[in-house]
KOLLO-341637 format. One record per residue (C-alpha): x, y, z; residue in three letters; residue number from 1; chain. Coordinates in steps of 0.05 Angstrom, whole numbers, plus 32768, in hexadecimal, padded with zeros to 4 digits. Layout:
! KOLLO-341637
SITE    x    y    z residuo num cadena
SITE    X    Y    Z     ALA NUM      A
...
***
This chain:
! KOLLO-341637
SITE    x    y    z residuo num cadena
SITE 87A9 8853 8770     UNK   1      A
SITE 8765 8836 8760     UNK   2      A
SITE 876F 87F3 878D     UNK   3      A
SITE 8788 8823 87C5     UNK   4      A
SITE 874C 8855 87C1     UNK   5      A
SITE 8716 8828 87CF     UNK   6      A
SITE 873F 87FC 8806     UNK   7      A
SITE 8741 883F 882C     UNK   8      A
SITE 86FA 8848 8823     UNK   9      A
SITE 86EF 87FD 8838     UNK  10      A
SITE 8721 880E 8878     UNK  11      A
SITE 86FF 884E 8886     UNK  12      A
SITE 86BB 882B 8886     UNK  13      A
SITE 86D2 87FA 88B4     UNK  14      A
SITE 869A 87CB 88A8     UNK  15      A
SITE 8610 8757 885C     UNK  16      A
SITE 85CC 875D 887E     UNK  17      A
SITE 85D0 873F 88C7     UNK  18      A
SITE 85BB 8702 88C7     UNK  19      A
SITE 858D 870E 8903     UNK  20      A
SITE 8561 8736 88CE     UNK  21      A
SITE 854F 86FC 88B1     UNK  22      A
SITE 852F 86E0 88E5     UNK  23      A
SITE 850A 8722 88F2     UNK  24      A
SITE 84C2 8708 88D9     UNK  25      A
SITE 849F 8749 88F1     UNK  26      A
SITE 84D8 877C 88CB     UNK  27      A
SITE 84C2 8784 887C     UNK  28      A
SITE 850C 878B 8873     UNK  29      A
SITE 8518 8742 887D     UNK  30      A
SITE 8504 873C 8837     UNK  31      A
SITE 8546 874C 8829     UNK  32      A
SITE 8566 870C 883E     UNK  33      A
SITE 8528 86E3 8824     UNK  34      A
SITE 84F8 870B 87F4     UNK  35      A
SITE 84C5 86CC 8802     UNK  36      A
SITE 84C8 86D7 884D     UNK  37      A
SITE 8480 86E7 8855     UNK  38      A
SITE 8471 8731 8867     UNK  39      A
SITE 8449 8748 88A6     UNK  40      A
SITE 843B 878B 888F     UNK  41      A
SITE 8400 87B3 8871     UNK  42      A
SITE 8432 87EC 8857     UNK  43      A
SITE 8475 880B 8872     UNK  44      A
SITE 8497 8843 8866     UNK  45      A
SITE 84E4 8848 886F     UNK  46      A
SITE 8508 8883 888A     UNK  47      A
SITE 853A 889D 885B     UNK  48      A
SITE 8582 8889 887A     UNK  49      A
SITE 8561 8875 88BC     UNK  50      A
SITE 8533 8834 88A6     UNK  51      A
SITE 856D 87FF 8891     UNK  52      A
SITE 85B5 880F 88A5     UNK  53      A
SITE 85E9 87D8 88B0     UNK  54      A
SITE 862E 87DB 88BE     UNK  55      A
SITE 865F 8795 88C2     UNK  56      A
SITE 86A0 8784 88C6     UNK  57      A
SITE 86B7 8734 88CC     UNK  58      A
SITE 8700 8736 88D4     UNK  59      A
SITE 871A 86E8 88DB     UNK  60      A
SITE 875F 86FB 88EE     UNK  61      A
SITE 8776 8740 8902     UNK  62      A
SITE 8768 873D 8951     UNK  63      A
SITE 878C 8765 8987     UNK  64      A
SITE 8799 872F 89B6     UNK  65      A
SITE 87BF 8703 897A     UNK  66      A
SITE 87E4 874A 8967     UNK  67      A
SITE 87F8 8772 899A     UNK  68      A
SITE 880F 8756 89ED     UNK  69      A
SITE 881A 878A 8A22     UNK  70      A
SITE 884B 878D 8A57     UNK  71      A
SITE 8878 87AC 8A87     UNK  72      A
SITE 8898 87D8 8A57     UNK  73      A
SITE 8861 87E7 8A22     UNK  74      A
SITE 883F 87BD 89EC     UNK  75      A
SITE 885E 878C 89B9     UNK  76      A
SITE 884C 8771 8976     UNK  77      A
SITE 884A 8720 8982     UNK  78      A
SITE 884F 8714 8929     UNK  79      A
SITE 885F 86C5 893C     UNK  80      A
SITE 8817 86BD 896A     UNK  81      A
SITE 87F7 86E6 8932     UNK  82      A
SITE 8812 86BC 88F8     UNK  83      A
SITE 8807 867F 891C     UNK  84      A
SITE 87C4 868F 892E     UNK  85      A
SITE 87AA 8696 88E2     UNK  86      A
SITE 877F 8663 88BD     UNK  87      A
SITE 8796 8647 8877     UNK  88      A
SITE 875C 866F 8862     UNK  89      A
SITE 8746 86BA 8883     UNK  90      A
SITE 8714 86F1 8873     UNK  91      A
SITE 870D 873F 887B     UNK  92      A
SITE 86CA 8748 8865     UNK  93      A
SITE 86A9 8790 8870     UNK  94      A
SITE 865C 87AC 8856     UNK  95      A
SITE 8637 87E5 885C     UNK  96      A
SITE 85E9 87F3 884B     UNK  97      A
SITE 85C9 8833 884B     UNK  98      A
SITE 8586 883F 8835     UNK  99      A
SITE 8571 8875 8812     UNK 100      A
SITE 8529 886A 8802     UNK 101      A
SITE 84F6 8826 881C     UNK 102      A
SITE 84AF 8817 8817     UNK 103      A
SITE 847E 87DA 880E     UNK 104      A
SITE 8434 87D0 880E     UNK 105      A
SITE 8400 8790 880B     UNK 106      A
SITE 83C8 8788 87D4     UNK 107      A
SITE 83A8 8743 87E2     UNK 108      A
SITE 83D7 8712 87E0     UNK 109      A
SITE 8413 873A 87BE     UNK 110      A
SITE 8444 8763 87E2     UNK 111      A
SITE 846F 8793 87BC     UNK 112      A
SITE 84A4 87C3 87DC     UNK 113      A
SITE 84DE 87ED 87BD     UNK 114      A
SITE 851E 87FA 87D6     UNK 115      A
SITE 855D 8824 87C3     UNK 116      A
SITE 85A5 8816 87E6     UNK 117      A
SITE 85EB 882C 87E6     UNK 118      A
SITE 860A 87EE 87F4     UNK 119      A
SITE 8656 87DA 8800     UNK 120      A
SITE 8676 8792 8805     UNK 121      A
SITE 86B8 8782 880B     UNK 122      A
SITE 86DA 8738 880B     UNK 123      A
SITE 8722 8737 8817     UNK 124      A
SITE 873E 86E4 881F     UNK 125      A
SITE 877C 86D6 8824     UNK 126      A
SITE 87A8 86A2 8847     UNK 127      A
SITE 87D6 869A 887D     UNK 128      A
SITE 8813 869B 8855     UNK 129      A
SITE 8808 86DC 883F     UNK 130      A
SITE 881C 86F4 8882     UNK 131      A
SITE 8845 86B9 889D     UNK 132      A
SITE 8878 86BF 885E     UNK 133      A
SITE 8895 8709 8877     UNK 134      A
SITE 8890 86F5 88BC     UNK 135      A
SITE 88B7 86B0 88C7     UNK 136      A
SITE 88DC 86B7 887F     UNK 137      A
SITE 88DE 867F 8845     UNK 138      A
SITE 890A 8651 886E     UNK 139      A
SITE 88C7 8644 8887     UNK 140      A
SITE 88AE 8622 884C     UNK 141      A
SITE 88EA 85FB 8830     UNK 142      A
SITE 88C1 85B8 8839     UNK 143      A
SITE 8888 85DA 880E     UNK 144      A
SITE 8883 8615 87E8     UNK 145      A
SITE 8869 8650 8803     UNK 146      A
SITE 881C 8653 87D3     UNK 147      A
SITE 87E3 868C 87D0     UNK 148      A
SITE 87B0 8674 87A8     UNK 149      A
SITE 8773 8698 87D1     UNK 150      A
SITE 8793 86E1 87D3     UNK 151      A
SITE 874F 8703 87B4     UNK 152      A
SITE 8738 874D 87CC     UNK 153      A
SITE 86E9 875B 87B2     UNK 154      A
SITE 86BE 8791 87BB     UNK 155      A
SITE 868E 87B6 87A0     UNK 156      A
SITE 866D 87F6 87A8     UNK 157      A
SITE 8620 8803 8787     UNK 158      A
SITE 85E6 8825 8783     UNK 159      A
SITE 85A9 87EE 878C     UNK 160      A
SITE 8560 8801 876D     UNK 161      A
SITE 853A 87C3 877B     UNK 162      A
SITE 84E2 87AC 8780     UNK 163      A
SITE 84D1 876E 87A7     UNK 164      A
SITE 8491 8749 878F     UNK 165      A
SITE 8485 8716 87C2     UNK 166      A
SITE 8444 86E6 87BF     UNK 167      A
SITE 8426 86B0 87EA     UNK 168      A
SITE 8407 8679 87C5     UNK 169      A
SITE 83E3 8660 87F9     UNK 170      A
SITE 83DF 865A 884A     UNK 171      A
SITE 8426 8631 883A     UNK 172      A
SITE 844D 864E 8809     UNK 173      A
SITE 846C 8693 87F7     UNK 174      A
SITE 8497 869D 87C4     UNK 175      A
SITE 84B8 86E7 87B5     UNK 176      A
SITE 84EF 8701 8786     UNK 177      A
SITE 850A 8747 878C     UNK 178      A
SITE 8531 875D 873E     UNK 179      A
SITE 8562 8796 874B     UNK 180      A
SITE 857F 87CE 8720     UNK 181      A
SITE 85CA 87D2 8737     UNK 182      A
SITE 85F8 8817 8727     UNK 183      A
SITE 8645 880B 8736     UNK 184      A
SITE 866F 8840 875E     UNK 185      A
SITE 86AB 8817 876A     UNK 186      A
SITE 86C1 87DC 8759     UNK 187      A
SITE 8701 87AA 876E     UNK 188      A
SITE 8707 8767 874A     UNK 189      A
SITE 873A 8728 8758     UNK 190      A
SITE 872F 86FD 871B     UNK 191      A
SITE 8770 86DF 872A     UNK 192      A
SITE 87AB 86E0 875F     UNK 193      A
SITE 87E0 86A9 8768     UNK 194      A
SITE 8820 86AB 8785     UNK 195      A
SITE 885A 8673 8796     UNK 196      A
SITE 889D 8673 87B3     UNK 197      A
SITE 88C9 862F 87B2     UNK 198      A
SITE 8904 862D 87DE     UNK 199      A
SITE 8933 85F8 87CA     UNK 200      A
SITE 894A 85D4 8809     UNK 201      A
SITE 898E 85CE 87F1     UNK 202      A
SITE 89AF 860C 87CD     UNK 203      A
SITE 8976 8631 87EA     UNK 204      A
SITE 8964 8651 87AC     UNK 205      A
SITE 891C 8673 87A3     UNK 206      A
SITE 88EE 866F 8767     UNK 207      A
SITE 88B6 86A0 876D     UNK 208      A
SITE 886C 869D 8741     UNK 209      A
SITE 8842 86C9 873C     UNK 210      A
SITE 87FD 86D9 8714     UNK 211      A
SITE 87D6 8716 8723     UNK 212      A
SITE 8793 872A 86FB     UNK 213      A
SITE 876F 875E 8714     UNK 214      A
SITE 8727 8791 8705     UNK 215      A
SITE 8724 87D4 8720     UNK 216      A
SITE 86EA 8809 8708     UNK 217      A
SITE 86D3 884D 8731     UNK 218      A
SITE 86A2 887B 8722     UNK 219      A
SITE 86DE 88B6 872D     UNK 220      A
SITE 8723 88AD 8701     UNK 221      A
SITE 875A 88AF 8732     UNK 222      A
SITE 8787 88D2 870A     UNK 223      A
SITE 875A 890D 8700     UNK 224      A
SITE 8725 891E 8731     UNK 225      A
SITE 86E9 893D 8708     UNK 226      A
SITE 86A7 8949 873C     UNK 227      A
SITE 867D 8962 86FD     UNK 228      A
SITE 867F 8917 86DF     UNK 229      A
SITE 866D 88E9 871B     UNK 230      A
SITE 8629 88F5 8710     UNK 231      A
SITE 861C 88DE 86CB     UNK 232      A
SITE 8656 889E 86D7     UNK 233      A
SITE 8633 8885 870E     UNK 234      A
SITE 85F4 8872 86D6     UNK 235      A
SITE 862C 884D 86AB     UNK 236      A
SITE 863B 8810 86D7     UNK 237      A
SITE 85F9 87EC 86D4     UNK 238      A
SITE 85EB 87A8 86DA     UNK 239      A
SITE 85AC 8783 86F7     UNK 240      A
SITE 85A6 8755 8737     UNK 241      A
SITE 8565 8723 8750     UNK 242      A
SITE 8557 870C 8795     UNK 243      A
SITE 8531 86BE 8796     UNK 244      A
SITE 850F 86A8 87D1     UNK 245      A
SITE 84D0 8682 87EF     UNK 246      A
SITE 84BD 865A 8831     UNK 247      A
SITE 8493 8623 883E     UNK 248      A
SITE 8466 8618 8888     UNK 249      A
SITE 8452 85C8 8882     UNK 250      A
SITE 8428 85D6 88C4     UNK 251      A
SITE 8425 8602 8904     UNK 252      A
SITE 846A 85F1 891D     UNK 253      A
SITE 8495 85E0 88E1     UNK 254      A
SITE 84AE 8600 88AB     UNK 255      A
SITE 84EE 8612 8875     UNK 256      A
SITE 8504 8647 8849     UNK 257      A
SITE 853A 8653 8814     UNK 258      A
SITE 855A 8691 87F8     UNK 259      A
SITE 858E 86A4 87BA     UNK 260      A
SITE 8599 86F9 87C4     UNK 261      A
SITE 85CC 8722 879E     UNK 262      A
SITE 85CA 86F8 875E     UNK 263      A
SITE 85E2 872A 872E     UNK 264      A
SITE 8618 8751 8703     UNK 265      A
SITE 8638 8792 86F6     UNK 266      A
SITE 8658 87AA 86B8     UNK 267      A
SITE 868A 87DF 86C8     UNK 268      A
SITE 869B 8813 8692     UNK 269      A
SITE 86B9 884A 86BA     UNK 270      A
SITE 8701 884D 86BE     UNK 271      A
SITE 870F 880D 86BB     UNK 272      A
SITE 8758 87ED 86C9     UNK 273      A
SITE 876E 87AA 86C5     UNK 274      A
SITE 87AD 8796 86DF     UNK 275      A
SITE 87D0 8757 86CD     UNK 276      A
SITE 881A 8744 86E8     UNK 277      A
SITE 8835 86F9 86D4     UNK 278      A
SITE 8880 86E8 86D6     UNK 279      A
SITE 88A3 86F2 8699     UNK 280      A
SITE 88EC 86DB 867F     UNK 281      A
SITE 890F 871D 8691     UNK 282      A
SITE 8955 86FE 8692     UNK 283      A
SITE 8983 86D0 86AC     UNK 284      A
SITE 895B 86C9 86F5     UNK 285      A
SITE 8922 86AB 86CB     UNK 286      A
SITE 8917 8658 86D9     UNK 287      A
SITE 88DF 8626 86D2     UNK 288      A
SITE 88AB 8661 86C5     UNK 289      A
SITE 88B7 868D 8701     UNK 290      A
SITE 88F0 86B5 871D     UNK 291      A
SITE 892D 8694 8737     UNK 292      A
SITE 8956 86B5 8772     UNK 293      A
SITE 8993 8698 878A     UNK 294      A
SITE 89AE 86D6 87B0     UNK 295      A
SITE 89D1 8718 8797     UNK 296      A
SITE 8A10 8709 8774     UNK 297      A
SITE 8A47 8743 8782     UNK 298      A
SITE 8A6F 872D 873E     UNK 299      A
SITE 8A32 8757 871D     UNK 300      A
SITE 8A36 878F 8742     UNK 301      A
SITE 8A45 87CD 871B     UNK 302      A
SITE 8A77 87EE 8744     UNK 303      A
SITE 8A85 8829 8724     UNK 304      A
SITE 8A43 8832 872C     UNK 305      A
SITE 8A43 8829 8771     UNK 306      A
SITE 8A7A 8858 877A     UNK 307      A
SITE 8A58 8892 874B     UNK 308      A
SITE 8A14 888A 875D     UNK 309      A
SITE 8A10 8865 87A6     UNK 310      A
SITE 89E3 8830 87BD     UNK 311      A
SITE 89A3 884C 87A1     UNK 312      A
SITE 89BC 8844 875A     UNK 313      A
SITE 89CB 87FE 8762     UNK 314      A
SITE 8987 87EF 877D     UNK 315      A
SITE 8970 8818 8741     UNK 316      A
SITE 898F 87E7 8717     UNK 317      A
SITE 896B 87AE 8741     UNK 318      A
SITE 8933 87C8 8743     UNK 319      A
SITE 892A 87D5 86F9     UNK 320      A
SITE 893E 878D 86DC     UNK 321      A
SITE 8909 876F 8719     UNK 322      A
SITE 88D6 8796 86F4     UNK 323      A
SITE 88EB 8770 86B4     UNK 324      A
SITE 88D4 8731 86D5     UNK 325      A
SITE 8895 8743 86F3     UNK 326      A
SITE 8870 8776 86C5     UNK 327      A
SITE 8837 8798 86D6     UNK 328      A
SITE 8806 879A 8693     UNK 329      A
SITE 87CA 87CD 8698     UNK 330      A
SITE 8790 87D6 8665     UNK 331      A
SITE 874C 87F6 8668     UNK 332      A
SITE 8711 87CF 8653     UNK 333      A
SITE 86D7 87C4 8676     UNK 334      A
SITE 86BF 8786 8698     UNK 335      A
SITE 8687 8763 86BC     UNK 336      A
SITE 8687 874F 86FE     UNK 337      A
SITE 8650 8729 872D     UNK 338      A
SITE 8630 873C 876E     UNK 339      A
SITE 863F 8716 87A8     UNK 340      A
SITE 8602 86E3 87AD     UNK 341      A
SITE 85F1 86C1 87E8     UNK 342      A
SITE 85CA 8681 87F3     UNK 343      A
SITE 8599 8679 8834     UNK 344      A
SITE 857B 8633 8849     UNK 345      A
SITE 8553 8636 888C     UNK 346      A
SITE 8523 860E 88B2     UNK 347      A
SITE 84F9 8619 88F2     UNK 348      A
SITE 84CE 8601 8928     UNK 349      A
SITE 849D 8625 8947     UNK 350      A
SITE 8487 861F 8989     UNK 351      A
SITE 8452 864F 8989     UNK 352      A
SITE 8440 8680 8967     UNK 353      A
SITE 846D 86B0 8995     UNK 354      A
SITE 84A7 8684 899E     UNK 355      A
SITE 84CE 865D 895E     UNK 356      A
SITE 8518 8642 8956     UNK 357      A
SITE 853E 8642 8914     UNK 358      A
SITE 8576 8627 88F5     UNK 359      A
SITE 8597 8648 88B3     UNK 360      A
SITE 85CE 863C 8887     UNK 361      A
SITE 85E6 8678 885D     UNK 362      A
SITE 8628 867C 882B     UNK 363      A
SITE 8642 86AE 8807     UNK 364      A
SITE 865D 86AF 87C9     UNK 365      A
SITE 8699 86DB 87B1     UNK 366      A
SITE 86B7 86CB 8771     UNK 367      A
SITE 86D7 8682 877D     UNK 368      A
SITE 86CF 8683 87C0     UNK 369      A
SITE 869D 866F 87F8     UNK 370      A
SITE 8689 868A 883F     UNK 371      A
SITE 8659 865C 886B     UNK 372      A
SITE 8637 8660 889E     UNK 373      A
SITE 8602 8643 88D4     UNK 374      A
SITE 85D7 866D 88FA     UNK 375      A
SITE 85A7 8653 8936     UNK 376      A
SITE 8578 8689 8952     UNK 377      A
SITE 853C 868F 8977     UNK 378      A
SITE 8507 86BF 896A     UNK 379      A
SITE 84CE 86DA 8998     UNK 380      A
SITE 849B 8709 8995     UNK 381      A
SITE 847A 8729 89D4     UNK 382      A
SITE 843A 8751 89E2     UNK 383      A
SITE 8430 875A 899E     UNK 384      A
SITE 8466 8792 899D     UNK 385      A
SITE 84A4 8777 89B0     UNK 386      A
SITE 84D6 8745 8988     UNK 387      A
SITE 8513 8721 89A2     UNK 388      A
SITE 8541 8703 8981     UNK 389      A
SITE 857D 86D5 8996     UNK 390      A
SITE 85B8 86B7 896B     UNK 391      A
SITE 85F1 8686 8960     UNK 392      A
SITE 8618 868B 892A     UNK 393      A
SITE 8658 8665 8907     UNK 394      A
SITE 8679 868C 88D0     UNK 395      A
SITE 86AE 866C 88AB     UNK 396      A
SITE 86E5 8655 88E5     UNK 397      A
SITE 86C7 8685 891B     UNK 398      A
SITE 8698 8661 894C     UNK 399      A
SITE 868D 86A0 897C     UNK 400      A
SITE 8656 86C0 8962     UNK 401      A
SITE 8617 86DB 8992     UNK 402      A
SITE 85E1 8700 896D     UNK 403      A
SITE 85A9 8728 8989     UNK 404      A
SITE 856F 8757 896B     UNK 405      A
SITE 853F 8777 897F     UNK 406      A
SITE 84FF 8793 8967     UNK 407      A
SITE 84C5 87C9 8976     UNK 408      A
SITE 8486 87DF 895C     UNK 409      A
SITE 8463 8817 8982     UNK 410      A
SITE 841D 881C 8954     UNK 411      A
SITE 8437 8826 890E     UNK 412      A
SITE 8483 883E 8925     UNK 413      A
SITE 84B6 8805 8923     UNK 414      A
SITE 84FB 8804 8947     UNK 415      A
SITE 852C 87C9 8938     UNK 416      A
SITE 857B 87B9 894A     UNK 417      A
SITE 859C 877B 893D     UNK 418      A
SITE 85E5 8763 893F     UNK 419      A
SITE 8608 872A 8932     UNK 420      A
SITE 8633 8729 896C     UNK 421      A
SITE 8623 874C 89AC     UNK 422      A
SITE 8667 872F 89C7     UNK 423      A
SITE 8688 8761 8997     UNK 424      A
SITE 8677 8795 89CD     UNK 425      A
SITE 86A0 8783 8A04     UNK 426      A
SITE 86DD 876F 89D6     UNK 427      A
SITE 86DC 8792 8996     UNK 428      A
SITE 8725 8791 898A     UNK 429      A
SITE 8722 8743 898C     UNK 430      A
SITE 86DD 8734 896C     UNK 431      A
SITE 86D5 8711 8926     UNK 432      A
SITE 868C 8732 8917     UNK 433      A
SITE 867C 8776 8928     UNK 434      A
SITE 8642 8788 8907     UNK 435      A
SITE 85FC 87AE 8914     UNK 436      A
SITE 85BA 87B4 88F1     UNK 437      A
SITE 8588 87E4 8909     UNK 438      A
SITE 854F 8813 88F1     UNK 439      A
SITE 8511 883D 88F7     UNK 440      A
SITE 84D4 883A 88C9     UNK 441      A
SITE 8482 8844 88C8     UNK 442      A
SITE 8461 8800 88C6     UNK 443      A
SITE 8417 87E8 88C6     UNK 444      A
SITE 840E 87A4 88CF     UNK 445      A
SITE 83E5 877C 88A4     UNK 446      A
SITE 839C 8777 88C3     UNK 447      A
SITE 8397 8730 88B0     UNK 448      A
SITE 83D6 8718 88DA     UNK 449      A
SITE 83B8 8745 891A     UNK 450      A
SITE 8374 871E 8914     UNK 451      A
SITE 8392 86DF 890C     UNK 452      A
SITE 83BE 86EF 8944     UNK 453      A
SITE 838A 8701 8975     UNK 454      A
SITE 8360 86C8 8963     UNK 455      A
SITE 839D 8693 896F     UNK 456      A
SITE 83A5 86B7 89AB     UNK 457      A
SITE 8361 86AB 89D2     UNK 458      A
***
């Protein structure tokens, strides 16, 4: 009940920073993707809800042109294009930031700001077979067996407290870290999932393994709903995050940067579950460590059970001595698990000081897995006022990503959108990213930049 809970939160929610923000030079929340991105502001003040919202769904595989083909007499489920379609490897990532409260101001050098999120991320990997098993059957895979080693499902939901101290050295270097005060919600956990089905090619008998390990925790027991005690459990899951970052301008036109965010843990205490599930020698179906299935034998069927109590007893019986080879085992400890850290490497070239191009690697990190990806973008500002911002982006196996943002800064008000993929618009149904990024704060710029600015200018 837990594990189904919070995937119908993670459905309902249908949605990581985009990574157009962290190009966004003139936005104090670029800090958030690079705490040592050096900050343009004097002091900013967030609007509650309004100032840093962002919504994103990447979805590697379910598309509506691979699922579904129309014709004369309605529309059809095509499972074989679908199936055939998938990589070994595929994501269904979603994430959702809200925040609550946001400000920053400048003394000297140093520039502090404070932030408090809701934040949601969800990693769900899996591989083709998952779905290409029940589709074209195990006769498919009688020349190899049919494996799932990368069948993990992680998310987390979390309450982030956090104060970025950022620095600059010198006219070259700025360095910034940003520690963070995490409170767990929800929490789902694959620490370890593993499944294989052999078909011999010649009696055609299966052998099925299995392994299954896995952490659930929420702030509300599923099996009794009491309001009066989310309040104080939400203060129990705490754990403690840090965000690294600093970049480097050799000269007018060149320059890198490099970023670790989300390095961090939480320990969750509330209503914990673990559920572990290995095969275990039931009875006489159990061979060579797994479960051995050769076909129903009628010789064992109980037919005076059949007569008395029909089909449904039978299956009873079934269904009963299956359970005695795959056990499900839960206990109720708490456990630890670690934020979802991602690494940012970037380097630019500036034409002007209006115009630059940049090119930026970012993975993330879930568990034992690893998402890449390459981002080139272009970044311009205009009139003083006015920032555009262009993208390309690879993520994992998808090469169609077009990325666009947007800024504005009427006197101290500042407007800003971004997305990840504007191509998402006219095709939702059969984009990968869908994702925006947009907000509405008060923002002085620093004085310093504006004279600098002006002087570069003439």
């Amino acid at each position: 009940m837990v594990v189904l809970g919070l995937l119908l939160i993670l459905l309902q929610v249908k949605a990581q920073d985009s990574r157009v923000l962290y190009f966004m030079n003139y936005n104090p929340y670029s800090s958030y993707t690079n705490p040592g991105n050096p900050s343009h502001s004097r002091l900013y003040i967030g609007i509650p809800v309004l100032s840093n919202l962002n919504i994103s769904l990447y979805n590697s595989a379910f598309h509506y042109n691979k699922l579904f083909k129309a014709n004369e007499t309605g529309t059809t489920i095509t499972a074989d294009k679908f199936v055939n379609s998938l990589k070994k490897n595929n994501w269904l990532n979603t994430s959702l930031n809200i925040e609550l409260l946001g400000f920053g101001f400048k003394a000297d050098n140093l520039f502090v700001s404070v932030g408090y999120r809701i934040r949601l991320e969800e990693y769900f990997s899996f591989p083709d077979v998952l779905f290409k098993l029940p589709v074209k059957g195990n006769m498919a895979y009688v020349d190899e067996p049919a494996e799932m080693k990368k069948l993990r499902l992680n998310a987390m939901l979390y309450h982030e407290l956090s104060v970025g101290l950022q620095y600059k050295l010198n006219e070259h270097l700025c360095i910034g870290i940003r520690p963070k005060l995490l409170m767990g919600l929800a929490n789902i956990n694959t620490k370890n999932s593993y499944f294989k089905l052999t078909t011999d090619p010649q009696t055609y008998e299966m052998n099925i393994q299995e392994q299954l390990h896995v952490n659930t925790a929420m702030v509300v027991n599923p099996d009794s709903v009491d309001i009066m005690k989310i309040l104080p459990n939400v203060f129990k899951n705490m754990g403690f995050g840090i965000d690294l970052g600093a970049t480097y301008q050799f000269n007018d036109h060149f320059g890198v940067s490099a970023a670790v965010t989300d390095l961090g843990f939480i320990k969750w205490k509330t209503n914990p579950r673990t559920f572990k599930s290995e095969v275990a020698d039931g009875g006489a179906f159990y061979q060579d460590g797994g479960f051995c299935f050769s076909g129903l034998n009628t010789n064992r069927l109980n037919m005076d059970s059949l007569m008395e109590g029909g089909v449904d007893q039978v299956v009873g019986q079934y269904k009963d001595s299956l359970l005695n080879y795959f056990p499900l085992e839960q206990t109720y400890q708490s456990y630890v698990t670690t934020t979802y850290a991602k690494i940012y490497l970037s380097g630019y070239y500036r034409i002007n000081k209006q115009n630059a191009f940049t090119l930026m690697f970012r993975g993330d990190i879930i568990g034992k897995s690893f998402l890449p990806s390459f981002t080139l973008a272009y970044s311009g500002n205009f009139f003083n006022l006015l920032d555009i911002y262009a993208t390309y982006s690879i993520i994992g196996n998808d090469y169609l990503n077009v990325g666009a943002g947007l800024g504005l800064r009427l006197g101290p008000i500042q407007l800003y959108a971004a997305t990840d993929n504007v191509l998402a618009a006219f095709s939702p149904m059969n984009s990968s990213m869908l994702n925006v990024q947009m907000g509405l704060m008060v923002n002085l710029s620093d004085k310093k930049n504006k004279k600098i600015k002006s002087k570069t200018d003439n």
